[in-house]
N, C-alpha and C positions, 0 to 999 in steps of 0.2 A: 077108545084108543086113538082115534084119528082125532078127538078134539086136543089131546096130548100131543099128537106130530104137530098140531099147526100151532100150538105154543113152543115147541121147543125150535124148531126149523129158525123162526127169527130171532130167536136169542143166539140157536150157533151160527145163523148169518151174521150178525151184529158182533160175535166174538170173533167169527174170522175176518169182517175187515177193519177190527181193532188189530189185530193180529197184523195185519198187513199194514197198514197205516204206519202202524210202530216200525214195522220195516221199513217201509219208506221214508219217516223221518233220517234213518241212517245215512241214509245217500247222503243231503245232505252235512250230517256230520263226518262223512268219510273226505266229500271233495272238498269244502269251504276250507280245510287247513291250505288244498296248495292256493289258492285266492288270494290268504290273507297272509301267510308263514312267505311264498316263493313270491309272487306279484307283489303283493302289496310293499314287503318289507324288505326280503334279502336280495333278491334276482335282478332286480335294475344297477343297484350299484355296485355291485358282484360281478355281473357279464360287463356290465363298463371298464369295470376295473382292468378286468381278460382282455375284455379289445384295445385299453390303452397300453395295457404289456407289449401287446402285439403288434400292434401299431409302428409307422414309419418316422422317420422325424420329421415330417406335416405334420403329424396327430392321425392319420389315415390307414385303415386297415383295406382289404382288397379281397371282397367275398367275391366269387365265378369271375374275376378281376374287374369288378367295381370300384372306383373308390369308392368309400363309405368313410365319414368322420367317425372315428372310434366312440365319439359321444354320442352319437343317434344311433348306435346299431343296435341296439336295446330297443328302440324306439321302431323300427324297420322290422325287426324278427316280430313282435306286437302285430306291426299292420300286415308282415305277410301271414300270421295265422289267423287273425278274419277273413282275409280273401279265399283262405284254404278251407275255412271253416262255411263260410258262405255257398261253397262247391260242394261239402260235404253235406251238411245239414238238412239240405230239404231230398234228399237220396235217402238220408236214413228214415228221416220220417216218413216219407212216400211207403219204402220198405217194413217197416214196422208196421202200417196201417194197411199194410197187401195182405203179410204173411199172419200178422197175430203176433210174432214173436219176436217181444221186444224186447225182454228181456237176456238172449243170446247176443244183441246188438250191442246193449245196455252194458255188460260185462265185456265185450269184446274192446268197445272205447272206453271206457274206467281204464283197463289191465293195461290200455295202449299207454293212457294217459298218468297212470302209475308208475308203469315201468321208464316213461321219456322222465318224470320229476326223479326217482331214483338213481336213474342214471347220472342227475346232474352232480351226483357224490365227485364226479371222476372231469369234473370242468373246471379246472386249475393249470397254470404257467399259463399260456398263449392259445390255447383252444377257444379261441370264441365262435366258432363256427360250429363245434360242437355245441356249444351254448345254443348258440341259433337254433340249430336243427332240432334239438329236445324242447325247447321253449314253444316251436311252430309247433309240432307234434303237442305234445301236450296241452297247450289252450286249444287247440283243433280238436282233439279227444274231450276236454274239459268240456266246450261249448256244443258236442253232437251228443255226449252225455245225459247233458241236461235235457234238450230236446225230448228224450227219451225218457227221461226222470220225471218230466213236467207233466208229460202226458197222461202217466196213471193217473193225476189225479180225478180225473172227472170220474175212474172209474171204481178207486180204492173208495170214495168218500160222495154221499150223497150231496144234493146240493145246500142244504142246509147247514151240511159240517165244513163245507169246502175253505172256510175265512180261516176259521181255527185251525186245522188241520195243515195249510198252508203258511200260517205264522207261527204254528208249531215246529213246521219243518224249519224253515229260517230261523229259529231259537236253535234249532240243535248243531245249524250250522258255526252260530257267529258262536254258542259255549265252545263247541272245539276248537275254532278259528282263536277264542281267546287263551283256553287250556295251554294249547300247543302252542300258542306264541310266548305266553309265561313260561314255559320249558328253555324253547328259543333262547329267551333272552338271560334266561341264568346260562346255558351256557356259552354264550355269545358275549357276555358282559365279564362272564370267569372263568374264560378259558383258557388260562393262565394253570389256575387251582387242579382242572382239568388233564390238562398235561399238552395240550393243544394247544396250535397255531390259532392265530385268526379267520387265517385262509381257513384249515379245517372245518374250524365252528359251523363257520356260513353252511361249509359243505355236506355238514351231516343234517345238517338244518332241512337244508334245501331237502337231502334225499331221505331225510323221515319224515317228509311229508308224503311224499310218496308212498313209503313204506306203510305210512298211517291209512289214505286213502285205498290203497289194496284190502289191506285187513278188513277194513268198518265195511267194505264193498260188499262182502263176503254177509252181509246180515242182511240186504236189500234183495240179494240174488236167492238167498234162501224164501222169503216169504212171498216175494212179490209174486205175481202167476199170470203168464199171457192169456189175454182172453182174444177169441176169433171173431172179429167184430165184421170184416168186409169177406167177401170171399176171393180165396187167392188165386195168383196165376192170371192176373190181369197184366194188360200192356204196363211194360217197364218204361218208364218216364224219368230222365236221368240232369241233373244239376238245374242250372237257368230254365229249363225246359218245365222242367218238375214246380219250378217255385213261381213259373207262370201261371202253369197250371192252376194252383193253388190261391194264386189270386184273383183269376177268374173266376173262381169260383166261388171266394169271396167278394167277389163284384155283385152277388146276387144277396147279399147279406152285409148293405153299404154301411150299418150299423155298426158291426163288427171292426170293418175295417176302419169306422170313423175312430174308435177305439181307440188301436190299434198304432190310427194317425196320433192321437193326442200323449199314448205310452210313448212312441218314438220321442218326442217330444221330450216332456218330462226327465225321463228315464235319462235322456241324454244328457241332461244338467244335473244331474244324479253323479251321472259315472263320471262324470268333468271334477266335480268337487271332491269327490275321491280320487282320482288319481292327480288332481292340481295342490288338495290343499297343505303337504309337505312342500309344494315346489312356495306356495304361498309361508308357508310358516319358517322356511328354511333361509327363501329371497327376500323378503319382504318384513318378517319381523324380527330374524336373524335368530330364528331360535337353534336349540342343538339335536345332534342326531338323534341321540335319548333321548329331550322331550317330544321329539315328534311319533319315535317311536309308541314311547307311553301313551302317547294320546290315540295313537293308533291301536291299541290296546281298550283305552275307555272306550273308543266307538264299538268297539268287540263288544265288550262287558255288557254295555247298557243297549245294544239292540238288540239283546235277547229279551230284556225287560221289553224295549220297544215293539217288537214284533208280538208279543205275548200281549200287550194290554193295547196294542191297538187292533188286535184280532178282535179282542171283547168290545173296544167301540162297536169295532164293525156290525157284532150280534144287536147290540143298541139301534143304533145310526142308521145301518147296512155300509156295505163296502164302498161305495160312488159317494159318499157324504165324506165317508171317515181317509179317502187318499185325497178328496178334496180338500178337506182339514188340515190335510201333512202337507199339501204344496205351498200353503199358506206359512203352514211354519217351518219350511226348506226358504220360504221370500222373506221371512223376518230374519232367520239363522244367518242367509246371507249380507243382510242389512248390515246386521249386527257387524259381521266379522269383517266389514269396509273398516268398520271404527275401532278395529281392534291396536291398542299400542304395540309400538315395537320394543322387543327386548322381557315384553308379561309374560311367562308363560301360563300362569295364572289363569288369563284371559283366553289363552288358544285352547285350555281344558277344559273350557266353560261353552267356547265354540263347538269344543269335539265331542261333547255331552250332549248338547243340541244336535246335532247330525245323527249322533247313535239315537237317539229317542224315536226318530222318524224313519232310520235309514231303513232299518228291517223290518218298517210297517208297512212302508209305502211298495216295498219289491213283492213282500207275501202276499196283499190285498190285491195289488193288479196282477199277480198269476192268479189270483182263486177266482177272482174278478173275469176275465178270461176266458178260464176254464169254461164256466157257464154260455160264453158265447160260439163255444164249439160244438158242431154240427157231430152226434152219435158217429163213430168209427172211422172220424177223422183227425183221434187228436192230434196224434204225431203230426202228422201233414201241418197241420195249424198250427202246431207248438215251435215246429220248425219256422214258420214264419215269424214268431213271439219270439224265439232266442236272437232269429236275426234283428229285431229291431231294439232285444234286448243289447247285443254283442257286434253285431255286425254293420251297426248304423251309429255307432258312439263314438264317430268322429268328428261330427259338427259343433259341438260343444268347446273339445280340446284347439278346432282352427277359431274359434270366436275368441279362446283368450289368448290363443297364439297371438291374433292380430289386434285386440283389444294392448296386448304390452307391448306389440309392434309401433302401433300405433300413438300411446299414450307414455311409453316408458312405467307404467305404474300398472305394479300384480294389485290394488286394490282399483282399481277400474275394469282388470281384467276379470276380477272373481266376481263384483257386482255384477257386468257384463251378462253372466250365467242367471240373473232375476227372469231373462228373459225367454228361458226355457219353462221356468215353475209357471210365471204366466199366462204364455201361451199356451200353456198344459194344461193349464185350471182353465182356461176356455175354452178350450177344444171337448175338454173331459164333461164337464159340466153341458156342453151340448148335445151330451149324445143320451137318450134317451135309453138308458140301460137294460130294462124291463122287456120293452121293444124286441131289444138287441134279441133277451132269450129265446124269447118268442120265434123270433125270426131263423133262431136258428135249429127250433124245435125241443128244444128243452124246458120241464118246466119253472116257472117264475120261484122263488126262494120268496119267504114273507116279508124279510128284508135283503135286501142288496143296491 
């Protein structure tokens, strides 16, 4: 009888963290819609829109009586929710890694960040301040989420499953992000047929992403299960203080943080090309709001493929080979797209096919990647400091081509300009002895990574 418990015990372990796993993938399928549906596509030129209604005849709106140009307030609500999120994020993680329970955390920023995207149903005439306020909130919720999200992995998935299971999750994000933007855009494109405004469209748009991410939330919160990793009721260590903390302490693990340096990096030339490359295809090659859209769409479609088969490099390669791979071809992609004609669109789908290929291999393999470099019952703590370098430090990129077309009059100097994140990045990454890294951080080695 007991040679039967010690067979079945690891098969019902092995089904409960498939069980959970599967849960976890949800999260991302619940949030990536507001990412890709509210940031990416409707929510900038939407709240623009609101602040130029509102606006004075300068062009000037006047938030806590600022002026503010109506065309950067989009661009100002963005940078005040990193600063918010920068304040929040390493509290929650500190708190998650006290108490065990992350998941109370987990649900309480989703439902915040649900409820701010819903809201923005009711952001029409002259409210751009409402705009603001929901947008701060919600990427604030969005980004202390993840923190929380990111963390289970070390503990849903051994370290041998961590590649897969992490480009798995990233497949389920960008299928929804593309699902629900194909909804989007039929009724965005006939809204007419519909019975609705334009203005509407946008706005049910915006708030069924919301709507979406509450529901799908509802699948991650069911399976997932806190575990008591440190014991609670230690001293409370709160904002800057806390993310001090946390680097000093990886000061003792310079591995890690060498890391860490080289994601910063990368990553930021990453989110530069994504949020530059409509401003590149719209100024620059004069294309139209529908083809940028669509292409915004292929990069959905084809990094699920991406993310999926460059997980499987990774089991080949290991992961430090196969995101070395990708920055190489993030430095070709960008080559390419200096020489791209004006007026192709042809050609800008053959660039945004290149981007999707890499884009959700290279985000999955440096969280799974990571993962591994965190110290037993600190993930949140350390994950907190990964989202901030994932979210909170992605503004060196966007001033390099700010001042790259200040400086040159030319969006194809400013988008080449960004070669010098992938590079930097492949050097940094490529120096850091990975293996090392786990070591040091007491975790053991994967046979490949």
């Amino acid at each position: 009888m007991s040679t039967d418990t010690v067979r079945t015990e690891p098969a019902d372990e092995a089904a409960e963290r498939r069980r959970e796993q599967r849960g976890w993938y949800f999260y991302d399928w619940a949030c990536s819609v507001y990412s890709t549906s509210v940031l990416t596509v409707f929510l900038g030129p939407y709240l623009t829109s609101v602040a130029e209604h509102a606006a004075d005849a300068d062009g000037f709106v006047h938030p806590l009586g600022v002026p503010v140009r109506a065309g950067s307030f989009f661009a100002y609500a963005v940078s005040a929710s990193v600063v918010l999120s920068i304040l929040v994020m390493p509290v929650a993680g500190a708190a998650a890694d006290r108490t065990g329970r992350k998941k109370p955390l987990l649900a309480a920023a989703a439902y915040l960040g649900a409820a701010a995207t819903t809201g923005m149903f009711f952001l029409d005439g002259d409210r751009y301040l409402l705009g603001g306020a929901l947008l701060v909130v919600a990427n604030a919720s969005v980004a202390v989420s993840m923190v929380l999200y990111n963390s289970y992995l070390p503990q849903i998935a051994p370290p041998e499953e961590r590649d897969a299971v992490s480009s798995r999750g990233w497949a389920f994000g960008y299928a929804a992000g593309s699902l629900v933007l194909v909804a989007n855009l039929v009724l965005f494109t006939s809204h007419d047929s519909f019975g609705v405004s334009e203005s509407t469209a946008v706005r049910i748009c915006l708030a069924s992403a919301g709507i979406w991410w509450g529901a799908f939330t509802l699948v991650p919160l069911k399976r997932l299960r806190d575990r008591r990793t440190t014991p609670a009721g230690g001293p409370s260590v709160h904002g800057w203080r806390q993310l001090a903390a946390t680097v000093r302490d990886m000061r003792g693990k310079p591995l890690t943080l060498a890391f860490l340096l080289a994601y910063l990096v990368y990553n930021d030339g990453i989110q530069t090309v994504i949020s530059q490359a409509s401003v590149y295809g719209s100024e620059e090659l004069g294309l139209s709001q529908s083809t940028l859209i669509v292409a915004v769409l292929l990069v959905q479609v084809l990094a699920v493929g991406g993310a999926l088969g460059m997980g499987r490099l990774a089991r080949v390669y290991g992961a430090k080979r196969t995101i070395l791979g990708s920055l190489v071809a993030w430095t070709v992609t960008l080559g390419a797209g200096y020489f791209l004609p004006a007026g192709r669109p042809v050609w800008f789908f053959v660039l945004a096919a290149g981007i999707g290929l890499v884009l959700g291999g290279s985000q999955a393999l440096s969280r799974s990647l990571f993962s591994h470099l965190v110290p037993r019952g600190k993930e949140a703590e350390y994950f907190s400091a990964y989202e901030m370098s994932d979210r909170g430090m992605s503004w060196l990129g966007p001033l390099l081509f700010g001042l790259t077309y200040q400086l040159t009059g030319s969006y194809r100097d400013a988008i080449i300009s960004l070669v010098a994140f992938f590079v930097i990045g492949f050097v940094l990454l490529a120096r850091v002895s990975v293996g090392q890294a786990v070591r040091d951080a007491g975790n053991p080695v994967p046979d490949r990574i």
